[in-house]
N, C-alpha and C positions, 0 to 999 in steps of 0.2 A: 381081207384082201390086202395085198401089200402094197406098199406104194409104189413101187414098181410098173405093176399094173394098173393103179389108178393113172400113173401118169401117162400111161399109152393111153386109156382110155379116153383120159381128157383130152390130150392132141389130136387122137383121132374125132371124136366131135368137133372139136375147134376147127378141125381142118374141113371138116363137112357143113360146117353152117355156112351160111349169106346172111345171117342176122350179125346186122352192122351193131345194134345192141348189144348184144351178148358180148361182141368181140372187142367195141370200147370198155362195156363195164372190165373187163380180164383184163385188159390194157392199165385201167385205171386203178384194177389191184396191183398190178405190180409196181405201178410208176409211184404211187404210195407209200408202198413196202421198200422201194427201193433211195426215197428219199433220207437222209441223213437229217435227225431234229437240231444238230448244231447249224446246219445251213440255216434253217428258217430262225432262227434267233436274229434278232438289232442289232446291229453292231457295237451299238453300246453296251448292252449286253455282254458279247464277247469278248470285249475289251474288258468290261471289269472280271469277268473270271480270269482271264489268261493274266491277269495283273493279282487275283488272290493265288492265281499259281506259283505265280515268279515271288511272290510274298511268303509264301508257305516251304518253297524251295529253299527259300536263304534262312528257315528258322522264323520268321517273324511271326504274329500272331499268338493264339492261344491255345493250347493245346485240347486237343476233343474232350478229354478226362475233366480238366478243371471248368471246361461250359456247362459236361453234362451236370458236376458235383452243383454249380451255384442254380442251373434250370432247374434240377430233376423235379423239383416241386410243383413247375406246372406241368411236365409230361407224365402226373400219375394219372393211372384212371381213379374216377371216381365209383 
């Protein structure tokens, strides 16, 4: 079945129920789906990445190569 059709098919039930159930939970999928996970972050949070950004922008820091070369020993498997 293509999506297509599933998607008629689903509006058309959506549009036929009166179950207020059904039609929160769908609600509730999308307002979900539709939230961004950087919103819900602390704001301190976001302040420190947008600050490792602005750090990694001008050059500062370390470069991925030389973290992974001094870690790699504790990311082997065993």
């Amino acid at each position: 079945m293509s999506i297509a059709i599933t998607k008629v098919e689903l509006a058309k039930r959506l549009l036929e129920t009166d179950d207020i159930g059904i039609i929160n939970h769908i609600k509730a999928i999308f307002e979900s789906r539709s939230s961004d996970w950087w919103d819900e972050l602390p704001d301190e949070v976001k302040k420190q990445v947008e600050k490792g950004i602005r750090e990694a922008d001008r050059g500062e820091g370390i470069p991925h190569e030389q973290v992974m070369k001094k870690y790699s020993k504790w990311l082997k498997r065993k």
